[in-house]
VOPAGU-2260 file (C-alpha; in pm, 1 decimal, decimal comma):
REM VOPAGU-2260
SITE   aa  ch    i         X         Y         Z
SITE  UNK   A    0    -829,3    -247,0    1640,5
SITE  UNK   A    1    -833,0     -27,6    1924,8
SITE  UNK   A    2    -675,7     314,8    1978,9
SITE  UNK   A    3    -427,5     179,1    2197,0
SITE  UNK   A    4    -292,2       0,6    1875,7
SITE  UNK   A    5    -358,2     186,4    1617,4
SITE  UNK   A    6    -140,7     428,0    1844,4
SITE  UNK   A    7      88,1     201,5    1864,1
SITE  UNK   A    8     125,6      65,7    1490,1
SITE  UNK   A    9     164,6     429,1    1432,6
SITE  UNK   A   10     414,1     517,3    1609,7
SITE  UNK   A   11     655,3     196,9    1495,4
SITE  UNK   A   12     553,1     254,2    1138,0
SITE  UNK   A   13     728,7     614,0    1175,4
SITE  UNK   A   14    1026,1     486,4    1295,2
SITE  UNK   A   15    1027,4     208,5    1094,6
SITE  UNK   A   16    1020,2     456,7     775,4
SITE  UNK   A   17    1291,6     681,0     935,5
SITE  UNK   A   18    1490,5     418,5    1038,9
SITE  UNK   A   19    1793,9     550,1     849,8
SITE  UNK   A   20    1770,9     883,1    1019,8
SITE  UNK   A   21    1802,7     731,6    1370,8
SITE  UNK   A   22    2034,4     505,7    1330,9
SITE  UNK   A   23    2293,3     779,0    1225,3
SITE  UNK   A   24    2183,1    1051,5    1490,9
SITE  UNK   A   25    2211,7     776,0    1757,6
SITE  UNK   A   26    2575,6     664,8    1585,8
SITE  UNK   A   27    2685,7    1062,7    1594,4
SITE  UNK   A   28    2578,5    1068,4    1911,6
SITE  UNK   A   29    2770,8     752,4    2076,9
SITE  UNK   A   30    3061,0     856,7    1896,0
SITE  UNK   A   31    3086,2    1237,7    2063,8
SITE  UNK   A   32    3005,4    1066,9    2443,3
SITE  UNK   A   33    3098,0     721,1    2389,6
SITE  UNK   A   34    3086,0     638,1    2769,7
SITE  UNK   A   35    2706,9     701,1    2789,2
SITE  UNK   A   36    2629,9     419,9    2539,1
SITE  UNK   A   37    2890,1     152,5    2659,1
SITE  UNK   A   38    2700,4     -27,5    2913,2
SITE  UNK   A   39    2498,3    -168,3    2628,6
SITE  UNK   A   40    2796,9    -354,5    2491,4
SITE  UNK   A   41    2765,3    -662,3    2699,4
SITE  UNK   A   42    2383,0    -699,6    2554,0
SITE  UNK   A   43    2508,3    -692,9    2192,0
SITE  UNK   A   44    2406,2   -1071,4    2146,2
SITE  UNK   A   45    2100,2   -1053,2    2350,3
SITE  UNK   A   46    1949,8    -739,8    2144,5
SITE  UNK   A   47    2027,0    -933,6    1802,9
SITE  UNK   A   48    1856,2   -1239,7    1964,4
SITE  UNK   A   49    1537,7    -980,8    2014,3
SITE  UNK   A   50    1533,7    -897,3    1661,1
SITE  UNK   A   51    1573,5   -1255,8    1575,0
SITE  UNK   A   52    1257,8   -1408,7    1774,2
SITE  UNK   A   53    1074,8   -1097,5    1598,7
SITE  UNK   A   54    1132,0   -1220,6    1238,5
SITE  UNK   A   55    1069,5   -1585,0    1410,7
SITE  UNK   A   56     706,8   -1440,5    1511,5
SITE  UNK   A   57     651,9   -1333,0    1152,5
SITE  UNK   A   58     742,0   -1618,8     991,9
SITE  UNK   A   59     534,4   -1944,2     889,6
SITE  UNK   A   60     589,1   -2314,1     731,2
SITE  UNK   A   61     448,2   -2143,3     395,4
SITE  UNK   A   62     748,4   -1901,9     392,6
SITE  UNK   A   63     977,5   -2156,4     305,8
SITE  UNK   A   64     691,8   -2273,7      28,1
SITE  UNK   A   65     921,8   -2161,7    -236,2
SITE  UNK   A   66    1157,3   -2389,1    -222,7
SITE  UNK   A   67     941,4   -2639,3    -355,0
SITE  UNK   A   68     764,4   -2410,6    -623,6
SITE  UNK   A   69    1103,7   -2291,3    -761,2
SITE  UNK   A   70    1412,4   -2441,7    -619,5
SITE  UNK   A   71    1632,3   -2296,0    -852,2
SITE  UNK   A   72    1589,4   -1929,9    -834,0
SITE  UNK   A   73    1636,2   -2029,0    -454,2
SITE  UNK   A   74    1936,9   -2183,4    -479,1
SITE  UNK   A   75    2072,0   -1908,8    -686,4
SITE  UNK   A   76    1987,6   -1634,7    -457,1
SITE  UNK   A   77    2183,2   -1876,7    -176,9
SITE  UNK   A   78    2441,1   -1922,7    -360,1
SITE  UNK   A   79    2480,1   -1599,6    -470,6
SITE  UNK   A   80    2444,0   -1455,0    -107,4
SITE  UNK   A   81    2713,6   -1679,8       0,2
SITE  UNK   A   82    2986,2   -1670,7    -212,1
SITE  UNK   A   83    2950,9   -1330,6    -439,1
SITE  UNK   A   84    2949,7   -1140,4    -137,4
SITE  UNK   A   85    3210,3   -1337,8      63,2
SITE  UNK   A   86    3434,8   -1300,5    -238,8
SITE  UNK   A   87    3358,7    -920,7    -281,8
SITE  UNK   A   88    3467,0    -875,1      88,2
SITE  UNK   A   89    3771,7   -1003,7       5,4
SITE  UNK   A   90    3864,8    -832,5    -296,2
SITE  UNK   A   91    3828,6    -488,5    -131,9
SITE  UNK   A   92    3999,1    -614,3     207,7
SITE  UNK   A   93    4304,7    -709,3     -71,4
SITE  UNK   A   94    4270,6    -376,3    -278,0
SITE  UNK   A   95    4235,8    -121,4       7,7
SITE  UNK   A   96    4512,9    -296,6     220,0
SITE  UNK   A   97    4334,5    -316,7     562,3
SITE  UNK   A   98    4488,3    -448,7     881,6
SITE  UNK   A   99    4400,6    -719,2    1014,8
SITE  UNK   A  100    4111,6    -612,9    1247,0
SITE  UNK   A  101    3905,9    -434,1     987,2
SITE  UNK   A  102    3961,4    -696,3     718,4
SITE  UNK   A  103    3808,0    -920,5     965,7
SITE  UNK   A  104    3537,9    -727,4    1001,7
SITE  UNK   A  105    3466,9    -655,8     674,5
SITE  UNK   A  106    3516,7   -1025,8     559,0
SITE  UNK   A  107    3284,1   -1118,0     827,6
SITE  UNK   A  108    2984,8    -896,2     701,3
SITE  UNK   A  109    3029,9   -1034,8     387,3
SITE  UNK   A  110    3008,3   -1424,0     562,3
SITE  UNK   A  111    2661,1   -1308,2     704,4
SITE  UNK   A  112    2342,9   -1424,3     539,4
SITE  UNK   A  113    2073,9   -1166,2     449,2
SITE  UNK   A  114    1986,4    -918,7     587,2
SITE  UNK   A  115    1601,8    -903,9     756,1
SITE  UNK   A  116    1493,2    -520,6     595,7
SITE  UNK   A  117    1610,7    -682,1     247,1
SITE  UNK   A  118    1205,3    -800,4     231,0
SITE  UNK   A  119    1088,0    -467,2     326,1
SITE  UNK   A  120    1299,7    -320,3      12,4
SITE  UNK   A  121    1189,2    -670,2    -203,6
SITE  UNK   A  122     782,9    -501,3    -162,1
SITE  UNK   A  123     912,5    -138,1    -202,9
SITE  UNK   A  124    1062,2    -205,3    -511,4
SITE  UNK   A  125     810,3    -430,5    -668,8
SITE  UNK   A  126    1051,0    -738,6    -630,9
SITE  UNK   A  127     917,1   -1085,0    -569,7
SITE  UNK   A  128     854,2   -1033,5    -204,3
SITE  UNK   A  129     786,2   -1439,3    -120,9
SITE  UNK   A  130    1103,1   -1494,4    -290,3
SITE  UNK   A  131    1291,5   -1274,3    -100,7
SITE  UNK   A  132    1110,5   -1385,6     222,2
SITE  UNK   A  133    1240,0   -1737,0     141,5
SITE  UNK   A  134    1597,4   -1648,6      43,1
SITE  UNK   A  135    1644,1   -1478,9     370,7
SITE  UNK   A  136    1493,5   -1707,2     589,0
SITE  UNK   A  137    1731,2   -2037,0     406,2
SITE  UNK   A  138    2020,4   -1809,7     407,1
SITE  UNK   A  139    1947,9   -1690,6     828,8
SITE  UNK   A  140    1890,3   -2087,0     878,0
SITE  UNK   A  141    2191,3   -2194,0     723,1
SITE  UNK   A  142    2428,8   -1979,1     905,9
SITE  UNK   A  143    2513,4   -2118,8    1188,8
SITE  UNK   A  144    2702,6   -2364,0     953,8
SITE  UNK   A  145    2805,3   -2117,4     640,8
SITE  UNK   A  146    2922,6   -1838,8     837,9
SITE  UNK   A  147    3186,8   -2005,3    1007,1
SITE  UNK   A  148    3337,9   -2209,6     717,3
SITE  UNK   A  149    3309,7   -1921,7     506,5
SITE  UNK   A  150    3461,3   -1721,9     755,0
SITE  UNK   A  151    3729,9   -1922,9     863,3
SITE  UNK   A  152    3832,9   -1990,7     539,3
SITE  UNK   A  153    3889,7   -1594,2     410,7
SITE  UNK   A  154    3975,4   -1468,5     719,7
SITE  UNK   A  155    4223,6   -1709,0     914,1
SITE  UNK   A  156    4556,7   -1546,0     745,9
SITE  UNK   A  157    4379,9   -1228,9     982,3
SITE  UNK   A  158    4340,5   -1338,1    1280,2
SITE  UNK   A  159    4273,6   -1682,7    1442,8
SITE  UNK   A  160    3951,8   -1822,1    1406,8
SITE  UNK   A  161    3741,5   -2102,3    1617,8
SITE  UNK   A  162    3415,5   -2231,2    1357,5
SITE  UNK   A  163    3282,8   -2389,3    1646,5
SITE  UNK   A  164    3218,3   -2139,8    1825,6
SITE  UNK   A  165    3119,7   -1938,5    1624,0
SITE  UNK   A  166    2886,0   -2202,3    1537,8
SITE  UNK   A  167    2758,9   -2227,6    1857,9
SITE  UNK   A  168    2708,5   -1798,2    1872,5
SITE  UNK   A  169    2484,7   -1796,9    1584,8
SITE  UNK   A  170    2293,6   -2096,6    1706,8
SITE  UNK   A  171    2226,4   -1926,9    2048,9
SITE  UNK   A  172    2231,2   -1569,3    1855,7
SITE  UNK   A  173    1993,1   -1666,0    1561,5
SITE  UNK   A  174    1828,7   -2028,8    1543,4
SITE  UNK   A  175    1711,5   -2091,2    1856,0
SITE  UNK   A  176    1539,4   -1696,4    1870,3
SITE  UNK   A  177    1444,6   -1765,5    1515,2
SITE  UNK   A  178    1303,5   -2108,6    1608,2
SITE  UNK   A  179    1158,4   -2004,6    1940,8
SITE  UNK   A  180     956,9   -1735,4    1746,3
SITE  UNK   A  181     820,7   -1970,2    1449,3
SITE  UNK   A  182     720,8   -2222,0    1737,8
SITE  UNK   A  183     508,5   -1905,1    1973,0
SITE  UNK   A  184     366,8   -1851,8    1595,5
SITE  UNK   A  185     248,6   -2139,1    1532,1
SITE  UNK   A  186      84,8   -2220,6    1895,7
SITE  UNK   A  187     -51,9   -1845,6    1945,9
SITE  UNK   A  188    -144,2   -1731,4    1619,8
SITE  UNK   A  189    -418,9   -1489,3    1703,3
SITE  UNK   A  190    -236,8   -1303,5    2011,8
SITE  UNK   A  191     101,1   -1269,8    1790,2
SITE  UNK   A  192    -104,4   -1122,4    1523,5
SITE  UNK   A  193    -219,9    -818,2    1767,6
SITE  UNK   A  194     129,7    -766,8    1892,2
SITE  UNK   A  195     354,4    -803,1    1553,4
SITE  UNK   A  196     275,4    -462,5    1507,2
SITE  UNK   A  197     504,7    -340,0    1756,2
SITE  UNK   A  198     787,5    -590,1    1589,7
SITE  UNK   A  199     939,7    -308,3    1361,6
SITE  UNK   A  200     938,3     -50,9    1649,4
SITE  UNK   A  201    1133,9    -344,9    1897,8
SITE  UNK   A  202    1429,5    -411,2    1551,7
SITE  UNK   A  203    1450,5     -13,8    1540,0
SITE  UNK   A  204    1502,9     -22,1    1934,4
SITE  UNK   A  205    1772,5    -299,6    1941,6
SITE  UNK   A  206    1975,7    -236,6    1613,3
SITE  UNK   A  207    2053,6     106,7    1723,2
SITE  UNK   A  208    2135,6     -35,4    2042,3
SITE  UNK   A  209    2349,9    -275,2    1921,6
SITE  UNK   A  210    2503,6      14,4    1709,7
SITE  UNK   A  211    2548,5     296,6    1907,1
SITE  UNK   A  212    2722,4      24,2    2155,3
SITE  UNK   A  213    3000,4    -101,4    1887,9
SITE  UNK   A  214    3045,2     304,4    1792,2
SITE  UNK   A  215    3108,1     380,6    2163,0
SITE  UNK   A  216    3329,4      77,9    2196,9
SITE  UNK   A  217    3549,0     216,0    1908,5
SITE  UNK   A  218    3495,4     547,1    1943,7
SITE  UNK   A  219    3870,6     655,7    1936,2
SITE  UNK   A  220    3964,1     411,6    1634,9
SITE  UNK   A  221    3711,2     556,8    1438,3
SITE  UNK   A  222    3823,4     876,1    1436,3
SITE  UNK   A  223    4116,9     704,7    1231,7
SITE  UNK   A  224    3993,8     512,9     983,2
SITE  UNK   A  225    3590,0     641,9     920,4
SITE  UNK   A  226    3696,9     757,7     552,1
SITE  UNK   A  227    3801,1     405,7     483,3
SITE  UNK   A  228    3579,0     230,3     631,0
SITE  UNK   A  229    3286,2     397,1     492,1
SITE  UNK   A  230    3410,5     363,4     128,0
SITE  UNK   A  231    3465,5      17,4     174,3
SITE  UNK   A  232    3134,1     -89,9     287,3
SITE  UNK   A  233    2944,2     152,7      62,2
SITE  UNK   A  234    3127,5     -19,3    -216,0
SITE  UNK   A  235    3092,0    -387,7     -87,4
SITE  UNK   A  236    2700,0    -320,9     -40,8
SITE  UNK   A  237    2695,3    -129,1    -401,6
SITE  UNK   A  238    2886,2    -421,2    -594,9
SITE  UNK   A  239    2645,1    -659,7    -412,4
SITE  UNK   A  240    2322,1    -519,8    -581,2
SITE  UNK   A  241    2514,8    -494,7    -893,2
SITE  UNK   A  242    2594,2    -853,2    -881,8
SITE  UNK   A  243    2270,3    -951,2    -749,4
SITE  UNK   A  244    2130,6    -778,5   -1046,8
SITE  UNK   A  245    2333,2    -888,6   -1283,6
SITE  UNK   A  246    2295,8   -1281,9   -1197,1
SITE  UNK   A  247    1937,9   -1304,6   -1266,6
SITE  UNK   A  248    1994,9   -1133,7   -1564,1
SITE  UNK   A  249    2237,7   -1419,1   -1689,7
SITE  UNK   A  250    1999,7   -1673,3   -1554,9
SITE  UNK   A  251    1728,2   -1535,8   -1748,2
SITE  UNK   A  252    1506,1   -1425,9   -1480,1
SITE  UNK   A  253    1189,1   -1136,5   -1486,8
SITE  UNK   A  254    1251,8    -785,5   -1356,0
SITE  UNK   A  255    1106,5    -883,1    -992,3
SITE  UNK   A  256    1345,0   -1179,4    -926,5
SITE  UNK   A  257    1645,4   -1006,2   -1092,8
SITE  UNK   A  258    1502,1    -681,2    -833,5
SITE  UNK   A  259    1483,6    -950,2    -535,5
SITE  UNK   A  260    1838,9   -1070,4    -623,5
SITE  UNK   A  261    2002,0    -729,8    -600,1
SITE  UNK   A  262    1845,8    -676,8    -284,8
SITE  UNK   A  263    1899,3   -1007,3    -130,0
SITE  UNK   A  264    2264,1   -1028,7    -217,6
SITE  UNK   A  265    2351,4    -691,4    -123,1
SITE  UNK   A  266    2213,3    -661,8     210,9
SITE  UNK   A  267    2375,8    -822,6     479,2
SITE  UNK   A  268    2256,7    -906,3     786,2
SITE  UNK   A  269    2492,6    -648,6     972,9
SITE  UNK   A  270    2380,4    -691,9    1318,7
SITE  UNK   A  271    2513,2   -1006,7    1339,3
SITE  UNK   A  272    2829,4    -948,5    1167,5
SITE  UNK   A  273    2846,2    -624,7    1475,7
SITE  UNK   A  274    2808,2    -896,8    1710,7
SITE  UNK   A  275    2971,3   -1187,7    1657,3
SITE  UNK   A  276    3254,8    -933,6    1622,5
SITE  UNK   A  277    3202,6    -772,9    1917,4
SITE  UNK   A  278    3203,8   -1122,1    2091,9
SITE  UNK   A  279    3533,4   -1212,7    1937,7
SITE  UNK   A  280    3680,8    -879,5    2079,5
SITE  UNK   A  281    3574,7    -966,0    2404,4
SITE  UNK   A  282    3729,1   -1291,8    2428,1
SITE  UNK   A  283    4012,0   -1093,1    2298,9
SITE  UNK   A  284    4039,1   -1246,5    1950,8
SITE  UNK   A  285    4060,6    -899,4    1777,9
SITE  UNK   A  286    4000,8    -508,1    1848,8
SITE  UNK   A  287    3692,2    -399,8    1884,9
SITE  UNK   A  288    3721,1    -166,4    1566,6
SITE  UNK   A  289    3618,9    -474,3    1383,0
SITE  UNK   A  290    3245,5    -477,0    1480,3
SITE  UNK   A  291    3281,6    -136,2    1311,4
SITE  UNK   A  292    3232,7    -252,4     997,6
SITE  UNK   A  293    2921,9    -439,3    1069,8
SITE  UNK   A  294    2781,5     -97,5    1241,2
SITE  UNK   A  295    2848,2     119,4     964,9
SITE  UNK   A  296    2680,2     -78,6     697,9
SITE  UNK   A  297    2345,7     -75,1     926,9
SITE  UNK   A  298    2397,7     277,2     878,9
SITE  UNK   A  299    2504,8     267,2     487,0
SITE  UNK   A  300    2247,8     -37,4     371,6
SITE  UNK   A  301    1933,2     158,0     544,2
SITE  UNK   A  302    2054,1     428,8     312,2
SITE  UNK   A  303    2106,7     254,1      28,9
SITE  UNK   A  304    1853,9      18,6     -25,0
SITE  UNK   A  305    1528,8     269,0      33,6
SITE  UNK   A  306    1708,8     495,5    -292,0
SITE  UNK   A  307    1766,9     156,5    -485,9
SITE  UNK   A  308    1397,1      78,5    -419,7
SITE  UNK   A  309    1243,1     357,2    -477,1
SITE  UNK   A  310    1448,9     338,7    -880,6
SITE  UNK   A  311    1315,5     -10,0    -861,4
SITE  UNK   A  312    1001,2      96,0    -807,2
SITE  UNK   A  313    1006,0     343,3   -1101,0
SITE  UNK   A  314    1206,6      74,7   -1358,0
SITE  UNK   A  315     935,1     -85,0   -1594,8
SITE  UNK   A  316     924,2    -405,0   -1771,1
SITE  UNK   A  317     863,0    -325,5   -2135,3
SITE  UNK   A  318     797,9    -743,9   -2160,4
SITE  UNK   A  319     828,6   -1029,4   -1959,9
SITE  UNK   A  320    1205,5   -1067,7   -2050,4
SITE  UNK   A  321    1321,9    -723,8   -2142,0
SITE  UNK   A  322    1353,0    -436,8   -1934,2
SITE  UNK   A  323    1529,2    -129,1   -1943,8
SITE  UNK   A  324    1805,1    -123,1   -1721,8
């Protein structure tokens, strides 16, 4: 490797690992001088799409092996991904009262599938990393259909919903980056493998772009409802590992798939919760304040899951069924 790239792989390893830290100086930031970050709202769907053909680059046929090898624990960790944290959404949009807009937006993080750092926290926490590389890439695949349904269905006594296009959104948002990337993959192996390294240092780029843009857009909203919003998705995210947890322990699963399940299930993919939201504001569906939601759990879940992790890490397995938890 030259010094070019190891320069390079440095430098997006550092702000891969302080991810967290970025993402809520850049937030502060855009929400004290809002109208120096609002030109980036129009390129909400465009920076998700980046991040998307990234995890398409990464990704292989063998990724999706697991589905074969154990269907089952697959299917649970879809399953559980799709309605536990759909329902969870729900409950707190019902117990904290929101209006309209934020229940949205909270319901629609909760419609997402995972989200992409949940395999990063998988292999911090000694989970089963191909498992949780499969799980995420079924649940980003079958979005474009799930999200919408699911949406539509919690979240049409809120506002008025269209499930086609949305459809359509996470198609052009998600599958066709996704697919584009698997497809460069697969033709240019050996020049993708020189420039992946850049991949986490590109996410980092566009996440707090997308963001700092949604912050700005809401700027003055915020101001009203932060408190709220904060408890609500640090609960939603919380009761989502729990849960994760907790359903491969009643499906008998090992300490690394029950680890993998808590992560999977409570990390959403928040980005595109931000913009698909911040596409239905600007067709006028709903206020912008509900792509807040979807910001502030990038924020909350790049907190969260490196301390979950790093207990994860530390939590032994006294057999191969018990464990101390």
């Amino acid at each position: 490797m030259s010094n070019a790239l190891r320069t390079l792989a440095s430098v997006s390893a550092f702000f891969s690992k302080t991810f967290a830290l970025w993402v809520i100086v850049f937030a502060l930031i855009s929400y004290y001088f809002p109208q120096g970050f609002l030109f980036l709202l129009p390129y909400v769907s465009i920076l998700l799409g980046v991040v998307m053909f990234g995890m398409g680059l990464t990704l292989s046929p063998k990724d999706f092996s697991e589905v074969f090898h154990r269907p089952i624990q697959v299917i649970i960790g879809i399953v559980g991904q799709f309605i536990l944290m759909p329902l969870i959404a729900f409950f707190l949009v019902k117990v904290f009262g929101l209006s309209a807009d934020l229940a949205a937006g909270v319901l629609l993080v909760g419609c997402c599938p995972g989200g992409t750092s949940s395999n990063v926290m998988s292999y911090l926490g000694k989970g089963d990393v191909p498992l949780s590389v499969t799980i995420t890439s079924c649940t980003t695949i079958l979005a474009p259909l799930v999200t919408p349904g699911l949406f539509w269905l919690f979240a049409h006594q809120y506002i008025e919903v269209d499930p086609a296009a949305m459809f359509w959104s996470i198609v052009k948002i998600v599958l066709l980056p996704i697919i584009g990337g698997v497809v460069i993959n697969a033709l240019f192996g050996t020049v993708v493998k020189k420039v992946v390294i850049a991949l986490p240092l590109i996410s980092v780029f566009a996440i707090i772009s997308i963001v700092t843009a949604v912050v700005a857009a809401s700027a003055e909203k915020i101001a009203e409802t932060a408190l709220i919003i904060f408890l609500v998705v640090a609960l939603h995210n919380c009761i989502g590992y729990l849960c994760g947890y907790l359903l491969g322990k009643v499906f008998g699963m090992k300490l690394a798939q029950k680890k993998t399940l808590a992560i999977e299930i409570g990390m959403q993919n928040s980005g595109l919760a931000a913009a698909l939201a911040a596409k239905l504001a600007a067709s006028g569906a709903i206020n912008p304040i509900a792509a807040v939601p979807g910001a502030v759990f990038s924020v909350w879940h790049n907190i969260s899951g490196p301390i979950l992790a790093t207990f994860f890490a530390n939590l032994k397995d006294k057999d191969e069924n018990e464990d101390s938890i």
